[in-house]
TISETI-173345 format. One record per residue (C-alpha): chain; x, y, z. Coordinates in pm, whole numbers, plus 50000, padded with zeros to 5 digits. Example, Ala and Ser with C-alpha at 12.3 -4.5 7.8 and 13.67 -1.06 7.14 Angstrom:
<node kette="A" px="51230" py="49550" pz="50780"/>
<node kette="A" px="51367" py="49894" pz="50714"/>
END
This chain:
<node kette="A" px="95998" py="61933" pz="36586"/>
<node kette="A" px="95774" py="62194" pz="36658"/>
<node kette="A" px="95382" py="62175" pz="36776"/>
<node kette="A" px="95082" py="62334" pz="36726"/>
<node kette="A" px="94792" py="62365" pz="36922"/>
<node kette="A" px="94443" py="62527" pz="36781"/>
<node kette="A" px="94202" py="62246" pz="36942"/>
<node kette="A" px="94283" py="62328" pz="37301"/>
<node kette="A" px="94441" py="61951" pz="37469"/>
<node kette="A" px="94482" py="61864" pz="37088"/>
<node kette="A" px="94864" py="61906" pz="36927"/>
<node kette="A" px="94990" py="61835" pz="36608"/>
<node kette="A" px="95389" py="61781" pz="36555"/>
<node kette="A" px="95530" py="61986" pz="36266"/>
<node kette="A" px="95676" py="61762" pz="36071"/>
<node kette="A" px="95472" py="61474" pz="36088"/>
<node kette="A" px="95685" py="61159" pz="36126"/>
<node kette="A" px="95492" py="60917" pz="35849"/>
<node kette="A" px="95671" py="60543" pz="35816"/>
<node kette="A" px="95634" py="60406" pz="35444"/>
<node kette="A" px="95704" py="60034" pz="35349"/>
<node kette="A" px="95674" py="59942" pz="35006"/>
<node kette="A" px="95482" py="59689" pz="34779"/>
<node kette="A" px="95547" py="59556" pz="34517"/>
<node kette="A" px="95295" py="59472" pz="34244"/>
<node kette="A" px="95042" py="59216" pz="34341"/>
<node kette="A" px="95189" py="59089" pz="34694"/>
<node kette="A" px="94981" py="58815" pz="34856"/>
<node kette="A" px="94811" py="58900" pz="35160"/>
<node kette="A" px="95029" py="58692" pz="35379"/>
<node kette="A" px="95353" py="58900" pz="35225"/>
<node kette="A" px="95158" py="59244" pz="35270"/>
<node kette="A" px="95090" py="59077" pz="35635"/>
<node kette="A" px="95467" py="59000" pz="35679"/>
<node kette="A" px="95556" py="59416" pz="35562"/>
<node kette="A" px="95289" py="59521" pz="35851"/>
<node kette="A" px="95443" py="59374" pz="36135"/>
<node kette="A" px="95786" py="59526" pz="36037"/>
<node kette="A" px="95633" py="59864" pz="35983"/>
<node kette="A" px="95463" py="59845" pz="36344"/>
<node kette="A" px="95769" py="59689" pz="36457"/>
<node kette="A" px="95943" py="59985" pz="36353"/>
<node kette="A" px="95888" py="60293" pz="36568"/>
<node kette="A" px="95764" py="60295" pz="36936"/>
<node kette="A" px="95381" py="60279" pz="36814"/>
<node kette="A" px="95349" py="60085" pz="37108"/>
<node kette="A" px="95289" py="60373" pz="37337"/>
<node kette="A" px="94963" py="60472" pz="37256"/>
<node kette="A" px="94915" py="60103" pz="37413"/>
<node kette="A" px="94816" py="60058" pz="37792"/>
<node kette="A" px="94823" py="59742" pz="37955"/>
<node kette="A" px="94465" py="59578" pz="38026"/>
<node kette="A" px="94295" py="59859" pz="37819"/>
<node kette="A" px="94036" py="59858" pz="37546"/>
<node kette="A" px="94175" py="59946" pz="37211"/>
<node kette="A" px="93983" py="60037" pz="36855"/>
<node kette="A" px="94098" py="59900" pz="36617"/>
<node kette="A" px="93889" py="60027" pz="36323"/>
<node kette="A" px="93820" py="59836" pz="35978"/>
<node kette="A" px="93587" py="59815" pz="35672"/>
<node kette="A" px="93524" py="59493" pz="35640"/>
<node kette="A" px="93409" py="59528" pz="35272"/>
<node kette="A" px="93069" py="59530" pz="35132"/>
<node kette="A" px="92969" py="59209" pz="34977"/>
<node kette="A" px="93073" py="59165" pz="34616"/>
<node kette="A" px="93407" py="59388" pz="34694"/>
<node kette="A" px="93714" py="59175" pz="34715"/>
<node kette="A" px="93955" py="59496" pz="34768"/>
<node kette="A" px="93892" py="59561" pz="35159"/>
<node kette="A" px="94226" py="59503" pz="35356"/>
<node kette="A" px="94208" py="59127" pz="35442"/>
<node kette="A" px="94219" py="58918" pz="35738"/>
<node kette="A" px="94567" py="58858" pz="35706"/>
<node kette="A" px="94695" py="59196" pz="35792"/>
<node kette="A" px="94401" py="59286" pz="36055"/>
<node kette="A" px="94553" py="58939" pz="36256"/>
<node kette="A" px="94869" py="59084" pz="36228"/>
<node kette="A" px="94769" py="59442" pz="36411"/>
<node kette="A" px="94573" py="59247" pz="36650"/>
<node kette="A" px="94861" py="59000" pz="36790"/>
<node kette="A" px="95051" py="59362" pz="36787"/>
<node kette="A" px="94841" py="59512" pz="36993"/>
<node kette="A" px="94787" py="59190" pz="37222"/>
<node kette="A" px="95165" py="59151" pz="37268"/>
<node kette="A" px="95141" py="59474" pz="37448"/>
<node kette="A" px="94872" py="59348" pz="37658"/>
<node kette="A" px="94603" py="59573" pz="37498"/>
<node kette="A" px="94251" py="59441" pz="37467"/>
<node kette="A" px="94158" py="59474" pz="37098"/>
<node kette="A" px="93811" py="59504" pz="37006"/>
<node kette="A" px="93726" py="59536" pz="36605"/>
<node kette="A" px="93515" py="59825" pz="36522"/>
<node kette="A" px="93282" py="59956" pz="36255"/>
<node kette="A" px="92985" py="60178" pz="36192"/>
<node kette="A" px="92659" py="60041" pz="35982"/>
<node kette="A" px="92643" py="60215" pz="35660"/>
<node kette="A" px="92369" py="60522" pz="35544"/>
<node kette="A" px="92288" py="60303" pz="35220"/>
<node kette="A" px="92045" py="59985" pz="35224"/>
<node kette="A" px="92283" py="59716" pz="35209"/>
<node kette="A" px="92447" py="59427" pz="35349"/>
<node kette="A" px="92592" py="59630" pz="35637"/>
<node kette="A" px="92307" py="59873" pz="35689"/>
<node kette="A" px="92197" py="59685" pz="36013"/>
<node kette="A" px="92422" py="59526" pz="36304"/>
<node kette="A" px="92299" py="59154" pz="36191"/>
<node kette="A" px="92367" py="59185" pz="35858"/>
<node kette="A" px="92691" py="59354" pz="35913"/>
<node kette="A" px="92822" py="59116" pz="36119"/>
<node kette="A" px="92734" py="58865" pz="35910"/>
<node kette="A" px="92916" py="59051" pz="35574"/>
<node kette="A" px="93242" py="59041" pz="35821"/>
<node kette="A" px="93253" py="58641" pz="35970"/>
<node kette="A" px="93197" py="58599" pz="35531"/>
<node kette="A" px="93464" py="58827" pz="35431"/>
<node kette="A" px="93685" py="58584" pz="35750"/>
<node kette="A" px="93689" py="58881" pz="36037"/>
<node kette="A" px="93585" py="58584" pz="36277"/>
<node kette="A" px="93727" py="58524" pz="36595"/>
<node kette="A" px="93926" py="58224" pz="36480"/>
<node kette="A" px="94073" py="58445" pz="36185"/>
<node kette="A" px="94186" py="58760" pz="36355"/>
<node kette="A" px="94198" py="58702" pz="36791"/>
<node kette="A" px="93964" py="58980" pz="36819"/>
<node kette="A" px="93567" py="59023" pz="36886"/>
<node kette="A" px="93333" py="59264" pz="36673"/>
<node kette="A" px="93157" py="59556" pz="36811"/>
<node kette="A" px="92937" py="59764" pz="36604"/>
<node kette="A" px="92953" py="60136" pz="36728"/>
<node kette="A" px="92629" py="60270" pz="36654"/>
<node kette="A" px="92394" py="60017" pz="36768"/>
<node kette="A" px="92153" py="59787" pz="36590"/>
<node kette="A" px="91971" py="60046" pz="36292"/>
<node kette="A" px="92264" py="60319" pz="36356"/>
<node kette="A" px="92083" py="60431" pz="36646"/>
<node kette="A" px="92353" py="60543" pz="36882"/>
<node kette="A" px="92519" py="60914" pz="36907"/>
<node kette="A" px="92692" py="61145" pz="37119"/>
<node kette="A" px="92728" py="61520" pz="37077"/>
<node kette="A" px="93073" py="61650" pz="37057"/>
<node kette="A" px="93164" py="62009" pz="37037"/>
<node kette="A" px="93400" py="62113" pz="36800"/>
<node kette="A" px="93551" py="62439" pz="36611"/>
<node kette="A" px="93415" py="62383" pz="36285"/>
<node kette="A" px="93333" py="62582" pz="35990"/>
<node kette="A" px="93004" py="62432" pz="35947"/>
<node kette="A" px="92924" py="62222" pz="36303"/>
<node kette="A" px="93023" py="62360" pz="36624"/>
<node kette="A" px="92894" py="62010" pz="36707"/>
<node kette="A" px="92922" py="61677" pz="36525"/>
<node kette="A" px="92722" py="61340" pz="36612"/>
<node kette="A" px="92939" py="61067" pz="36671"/>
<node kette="A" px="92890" py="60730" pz="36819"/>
<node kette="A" px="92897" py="60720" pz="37199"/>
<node kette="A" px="93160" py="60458" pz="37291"/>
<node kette="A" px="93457" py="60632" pz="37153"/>
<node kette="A" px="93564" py="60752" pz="37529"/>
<node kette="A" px="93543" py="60426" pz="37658"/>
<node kette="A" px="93864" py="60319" pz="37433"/>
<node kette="A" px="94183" py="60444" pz="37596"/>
<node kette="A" px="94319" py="60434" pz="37203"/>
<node kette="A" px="94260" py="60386" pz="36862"/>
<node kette="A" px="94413" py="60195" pz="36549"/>
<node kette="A" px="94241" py="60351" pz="36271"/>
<node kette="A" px="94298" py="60081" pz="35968"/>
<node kette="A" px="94225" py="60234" pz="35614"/>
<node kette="A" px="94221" py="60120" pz="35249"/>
<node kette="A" px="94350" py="60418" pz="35049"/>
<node kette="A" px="94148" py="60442" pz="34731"/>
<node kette="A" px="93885" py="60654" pz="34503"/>
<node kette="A" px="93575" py="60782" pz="34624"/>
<node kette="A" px="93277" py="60919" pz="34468"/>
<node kette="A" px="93213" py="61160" pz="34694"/>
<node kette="A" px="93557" py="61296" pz="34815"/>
<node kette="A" px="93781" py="61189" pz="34528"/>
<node kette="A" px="93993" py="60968" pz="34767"/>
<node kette="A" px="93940" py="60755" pz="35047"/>
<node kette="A" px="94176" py="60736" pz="35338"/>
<node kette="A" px="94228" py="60789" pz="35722"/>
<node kette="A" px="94002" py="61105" pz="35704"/>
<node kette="A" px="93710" py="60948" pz="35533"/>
<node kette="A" px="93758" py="60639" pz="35811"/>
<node kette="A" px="93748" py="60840" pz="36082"/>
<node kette="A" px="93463" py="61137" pz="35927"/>
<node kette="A" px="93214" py="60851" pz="35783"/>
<node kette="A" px="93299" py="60525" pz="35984"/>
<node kette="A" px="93263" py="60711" pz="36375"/>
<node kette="A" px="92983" py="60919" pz="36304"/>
<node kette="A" px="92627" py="60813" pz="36396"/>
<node kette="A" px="92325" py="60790" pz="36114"/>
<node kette="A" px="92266" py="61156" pz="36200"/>
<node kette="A" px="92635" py="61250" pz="36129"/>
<node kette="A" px="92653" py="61051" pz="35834"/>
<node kette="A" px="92292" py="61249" pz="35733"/>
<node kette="A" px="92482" py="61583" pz="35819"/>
<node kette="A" px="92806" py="61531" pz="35553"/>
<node kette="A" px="92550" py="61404" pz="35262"/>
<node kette="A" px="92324" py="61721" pz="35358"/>
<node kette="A" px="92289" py="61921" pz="35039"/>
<node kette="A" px="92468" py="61676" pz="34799"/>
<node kette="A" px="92155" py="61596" pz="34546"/>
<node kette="A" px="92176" py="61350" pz="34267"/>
<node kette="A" px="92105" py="61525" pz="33909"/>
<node kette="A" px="91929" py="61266" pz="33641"/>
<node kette="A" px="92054" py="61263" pz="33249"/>
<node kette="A" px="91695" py="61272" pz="33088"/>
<node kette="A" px="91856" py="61170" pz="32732"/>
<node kette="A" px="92043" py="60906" pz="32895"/>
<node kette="A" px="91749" py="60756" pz="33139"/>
<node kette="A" px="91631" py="60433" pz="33050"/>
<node kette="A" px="91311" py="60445" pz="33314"/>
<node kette="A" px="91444" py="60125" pz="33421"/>
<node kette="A" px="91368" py="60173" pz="33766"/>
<node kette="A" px="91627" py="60074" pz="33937"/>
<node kette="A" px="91766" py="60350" pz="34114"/>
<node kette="A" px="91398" py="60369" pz="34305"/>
<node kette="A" px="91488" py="60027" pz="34380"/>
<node kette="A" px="91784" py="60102" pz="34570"/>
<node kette="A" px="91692" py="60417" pz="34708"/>
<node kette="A" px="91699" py="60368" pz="35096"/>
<node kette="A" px="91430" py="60667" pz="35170"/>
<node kette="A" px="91225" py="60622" pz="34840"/>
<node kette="A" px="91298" py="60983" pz="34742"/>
<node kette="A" px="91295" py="60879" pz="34371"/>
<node kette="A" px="90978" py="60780" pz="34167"/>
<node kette="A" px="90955" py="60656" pz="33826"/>
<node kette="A" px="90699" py="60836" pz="33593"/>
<node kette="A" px="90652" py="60901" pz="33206"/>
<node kette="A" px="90882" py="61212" pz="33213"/>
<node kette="A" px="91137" py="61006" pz="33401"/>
<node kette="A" px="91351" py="60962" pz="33739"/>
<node kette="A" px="91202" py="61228" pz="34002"/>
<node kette="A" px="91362" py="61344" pz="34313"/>
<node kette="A" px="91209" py="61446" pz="34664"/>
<node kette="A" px="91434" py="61695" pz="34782"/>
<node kette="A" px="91315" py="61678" pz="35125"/>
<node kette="A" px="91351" py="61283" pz="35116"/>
<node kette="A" px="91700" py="61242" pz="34914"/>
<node kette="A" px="91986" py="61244" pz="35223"/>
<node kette="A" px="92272" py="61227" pz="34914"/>
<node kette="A" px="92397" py="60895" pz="34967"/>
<node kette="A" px="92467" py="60784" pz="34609"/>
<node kette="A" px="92283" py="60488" pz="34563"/>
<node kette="A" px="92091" py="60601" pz="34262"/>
<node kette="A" px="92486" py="60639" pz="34121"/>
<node kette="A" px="92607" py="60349" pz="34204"/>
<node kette="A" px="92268" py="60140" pz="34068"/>
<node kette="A" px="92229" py="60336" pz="33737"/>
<node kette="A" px="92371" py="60081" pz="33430"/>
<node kette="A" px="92316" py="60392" pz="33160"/>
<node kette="A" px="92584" py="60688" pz="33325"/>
<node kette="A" px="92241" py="60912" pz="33360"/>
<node kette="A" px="92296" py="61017" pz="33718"/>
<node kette="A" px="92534" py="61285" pz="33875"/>
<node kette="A" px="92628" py="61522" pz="34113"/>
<node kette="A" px="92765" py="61870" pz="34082"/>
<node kette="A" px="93101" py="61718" pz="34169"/>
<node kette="A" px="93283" py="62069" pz="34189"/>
<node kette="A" px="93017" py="62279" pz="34395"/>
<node kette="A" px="92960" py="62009" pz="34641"/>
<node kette="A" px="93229" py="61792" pz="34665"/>
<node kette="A" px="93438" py="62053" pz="34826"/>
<node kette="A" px="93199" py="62128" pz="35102"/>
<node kette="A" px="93138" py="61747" pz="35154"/>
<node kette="A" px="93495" py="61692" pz="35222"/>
<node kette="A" px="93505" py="62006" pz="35484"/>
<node kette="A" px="93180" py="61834" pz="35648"/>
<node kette="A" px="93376" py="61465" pz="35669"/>
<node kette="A" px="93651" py="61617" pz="35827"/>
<node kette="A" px="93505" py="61786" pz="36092"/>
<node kette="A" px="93370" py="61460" pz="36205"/>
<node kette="A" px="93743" py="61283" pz="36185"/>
<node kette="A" px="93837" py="61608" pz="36438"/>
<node kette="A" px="93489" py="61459" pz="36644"/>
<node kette="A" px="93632" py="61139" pz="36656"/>
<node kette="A" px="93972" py="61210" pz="36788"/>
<node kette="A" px="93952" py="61514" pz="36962"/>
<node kette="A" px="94000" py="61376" pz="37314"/>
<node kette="A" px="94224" py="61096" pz="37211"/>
<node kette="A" px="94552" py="61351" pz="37132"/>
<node kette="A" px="94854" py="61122" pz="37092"/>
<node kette="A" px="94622" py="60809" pz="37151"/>
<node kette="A" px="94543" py="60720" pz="36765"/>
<node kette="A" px="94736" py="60518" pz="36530"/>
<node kette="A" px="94663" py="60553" pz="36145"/>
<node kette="A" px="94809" py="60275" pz="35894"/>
<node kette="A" px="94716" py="60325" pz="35574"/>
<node kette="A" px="94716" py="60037" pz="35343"/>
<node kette="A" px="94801" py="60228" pz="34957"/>
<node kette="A" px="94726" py="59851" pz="34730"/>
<node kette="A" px="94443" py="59733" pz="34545"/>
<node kette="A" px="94336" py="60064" pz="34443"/>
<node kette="A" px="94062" py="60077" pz="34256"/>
<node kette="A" px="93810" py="60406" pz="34154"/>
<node kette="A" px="93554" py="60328" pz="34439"/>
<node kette="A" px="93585" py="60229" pz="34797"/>
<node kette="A" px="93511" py="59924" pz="34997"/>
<node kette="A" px="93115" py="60034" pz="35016"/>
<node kette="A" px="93088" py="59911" pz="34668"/>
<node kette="A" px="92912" py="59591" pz="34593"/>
<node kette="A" px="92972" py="59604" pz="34179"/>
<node kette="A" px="93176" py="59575" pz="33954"/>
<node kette="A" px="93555" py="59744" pz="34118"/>
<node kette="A" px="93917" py="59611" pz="33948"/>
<node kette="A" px="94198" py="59699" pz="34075"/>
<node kette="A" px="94339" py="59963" pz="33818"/>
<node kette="A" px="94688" py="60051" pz="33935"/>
<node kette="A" px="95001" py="59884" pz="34098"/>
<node kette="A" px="95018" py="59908" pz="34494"/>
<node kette="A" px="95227" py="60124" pz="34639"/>
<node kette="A" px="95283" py="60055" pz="35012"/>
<node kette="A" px="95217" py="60096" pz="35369"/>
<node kette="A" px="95197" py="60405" pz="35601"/>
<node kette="A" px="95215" py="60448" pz="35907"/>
<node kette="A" px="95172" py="60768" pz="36151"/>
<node kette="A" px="95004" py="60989" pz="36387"/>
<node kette="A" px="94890" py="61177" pz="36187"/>
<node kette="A" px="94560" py="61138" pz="36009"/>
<node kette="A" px="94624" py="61468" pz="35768"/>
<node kette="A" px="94975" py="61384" pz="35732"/>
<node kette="A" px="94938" py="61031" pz="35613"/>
<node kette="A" px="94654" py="61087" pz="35362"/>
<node kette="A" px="94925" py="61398" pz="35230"/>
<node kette="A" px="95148" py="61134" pz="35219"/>
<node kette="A" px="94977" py="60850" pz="35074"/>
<node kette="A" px="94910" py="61108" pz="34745"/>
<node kette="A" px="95220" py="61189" pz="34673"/>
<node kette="A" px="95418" py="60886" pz="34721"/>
<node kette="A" px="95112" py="60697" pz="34530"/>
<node kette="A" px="95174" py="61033" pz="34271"/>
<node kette="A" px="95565" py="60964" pz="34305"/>
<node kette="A" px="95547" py="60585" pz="34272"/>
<node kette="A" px="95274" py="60577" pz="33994"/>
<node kette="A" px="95389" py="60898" pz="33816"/>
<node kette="A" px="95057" py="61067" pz="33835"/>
<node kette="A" px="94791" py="61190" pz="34034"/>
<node kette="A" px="94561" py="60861" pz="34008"/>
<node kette="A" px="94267" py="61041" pz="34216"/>
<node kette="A" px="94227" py="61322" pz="33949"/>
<node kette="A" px="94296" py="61108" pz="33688"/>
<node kette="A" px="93999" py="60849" pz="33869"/>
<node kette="A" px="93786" py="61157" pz="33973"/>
<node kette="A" px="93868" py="61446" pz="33735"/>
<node kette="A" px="93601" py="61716" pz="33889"/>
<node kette="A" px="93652" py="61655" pz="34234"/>
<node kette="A" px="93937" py="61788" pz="34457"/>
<node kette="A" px="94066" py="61532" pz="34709"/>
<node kette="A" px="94312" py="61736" pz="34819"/>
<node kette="A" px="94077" py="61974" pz="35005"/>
<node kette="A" px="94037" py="61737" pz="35297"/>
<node kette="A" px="94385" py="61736" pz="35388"/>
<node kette="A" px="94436" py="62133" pz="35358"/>
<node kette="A" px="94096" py="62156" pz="35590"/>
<node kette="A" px="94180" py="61906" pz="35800"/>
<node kette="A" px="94512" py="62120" pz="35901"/>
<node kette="A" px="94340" py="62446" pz="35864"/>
<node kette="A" px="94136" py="62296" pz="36197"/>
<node kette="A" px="94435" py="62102" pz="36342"/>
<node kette="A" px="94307" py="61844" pz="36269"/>
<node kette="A" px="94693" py="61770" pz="36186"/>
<node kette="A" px="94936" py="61890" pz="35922"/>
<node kette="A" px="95063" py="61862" pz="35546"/>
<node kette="A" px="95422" py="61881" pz="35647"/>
<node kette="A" px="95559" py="61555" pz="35701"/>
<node kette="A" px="95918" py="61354" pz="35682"/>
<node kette="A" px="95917" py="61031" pz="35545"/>
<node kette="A" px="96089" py="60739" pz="35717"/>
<node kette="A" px="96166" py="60452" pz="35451"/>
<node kette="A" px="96151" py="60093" pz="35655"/>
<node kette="A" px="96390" py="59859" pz="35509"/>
<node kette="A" px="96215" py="59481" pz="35408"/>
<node kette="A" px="96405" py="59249" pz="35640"/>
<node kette="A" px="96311" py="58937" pz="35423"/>
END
């Protein structure tokens, strides 16, 4: 295997070993639970584990409404992993740029012990990263295209290593939601989280506009206002979060998908290189490819489940394992499901950024894990 090295201290193996397990259609949680202790069991992920150490292990816990997060079953499973090599696993989260159940600590926390993240359920303690309101940053300087620093939250250095946990899926924003978007979105503080929505302005349908209000309603800094002509939008106020999307019943809000989606995704993933850039050969990424639906965890409406799962990945590799949760999901499914779920938007731009940086890499080698029923 060869290695490269742009980030200096930071080095990505060419090919990327990425371990795959598969689902079949509709597993219960406790059989998808079962299939994640044989993947972990299955390579020496162990390492990144030292004894007596704190260790992230990092999780949407699902906004309330949304039955598609990864469940308590499987996060038990990666906890009594870690803890049976004496690691000190701490669940982790950031609180969300939208008003919303998890938009505060309390509230948060509260969305989790619902969705059965409780101590009882899963051996592990919460800790929300970025303080009560999303308070909480830290500077880190990186070689970025568009930051040559990125706010994250400040307790990342205090974890000796990371388990980043992710529900591959569709996303409004970046076209799919993986490893990338976990580690971009869920470890940067409210002002990094400001930073990637920066320039990414809702557009309103005037034909289709029912003036029903509701996207004011849900606006978290009251940048829209209702008059006789319509939805209008503060510029200065709107921070690009979506809301006024995901509340509008009549398909009269957008985005310029194409011109900004692109840049969003180069944005999120200079955060994910913020977030791991002193932990090199530290991180775990398992990505979870079931349940998968057009629109992540965040949302609280309306989300089936549209297409047959897939499996579960496994690597060091955050850029390698989205790569290959694509194409096997492609492979398996016989399409792409993200362009066929998000036609104008791209999602493949995050992984060819992401190893432009090195961040990681595209090339990878599959290793198949055999179901020892």
């Amino acid at each position: 295997m060869a290695k490269r090295e742009i980030v200096p201290g930071y080095t990505v193996e060419i090919p990327a070993p990425v371990y795959f397990i598969p689902l079949s259609e509709k597993e219960s949680d406790e059989e998808c639970a079962r299939k994640t202790a044989q993947l972990l069991g299955s390579s020496d992920f162990n390492s990144i584990i030292e004894e007596d150490t704190l260790v992230a292990v990092k999780q949407h816990f699902g906004e309330s409404g949304n039955n598609n997060y990864i469940s308590p079953a499987n996060t038990k499973v990666i906890v009594d992993w870690v803890k049976s090599y004496k690691g000190l696993p701490l669940l982790v989260e950031t609180n969300t740029l939208y008003k919303g159940q998890r938009s505060d600590s309390y509230h948060h926390l509260e969305q989790a012990y619902k969705h059965g993240f409780t101590y009882s359920n899963v051996g592990a303690p919460i800790h929300i990263l970025d303080g009560v309101h999303g308070q909480n940053q830290h500077p880190v300087a990186i070689p970025g295209k568009h930051f040559s620093k990125v706010y994250m939250v400040p307790d990342i250095p205090f974890f000796t290593s990371i388990v980043v946990v992710s529900h591959v899926k569709g996303h409004l924003l970046s076209g799919m939601g993986g490893a990338l978007k976990n580690l971009g979105m869920g470890f940067s503080s409210r002002a990094g989280k400001l930073a990637q929505h920066d320039d990414f302005s809702p557009v309103f349908d005037r034909d289709k506009c029912a003036r029903c209000g509701l996207c004011t309603t849900f606006c978290p800094e009251n940048a829209l206002t209702l008059s006789n002509d319509g939805v209008q939008l503060d510029t200065e106020k709107c921070i690009g979060c979506g809301e006024c999307y995901t509340a509008c019943r009549y398909d009269a809000v957008g985005f310029h998908w194409a011109e900004k989606g692109a840049v969003f995704q180069e944005k999120m993933v200079e955060h994910a290189l913020g977030a791991v850039i002193k932990h090199c050969g530290k991180v775990l990424y398992i990505n979870f490819v079931n349940k998968l639906s057009r629109h992540c965890d965040c949302w609280g409406e309306e989300n089936p489940v549209i297409y047959p799962d897939v499996g579960i990945l496994a690597s060091y590799d955050p850029v390698a394992i989205d790569q290959a949760s694509c194409d096997i999901a492609g492979k398996v499914l016989g399409k792409d499901i993200f362009k066929e779920l998000w036609p104008a938007i791209d999602a493949s731009v995050q992984m060819k950024y992401g190893e432009e940086i090195g961040l990681g890499t595209r090339t990878y080698e599959i290793i198949e894990v055999t179901d020892k029923e």
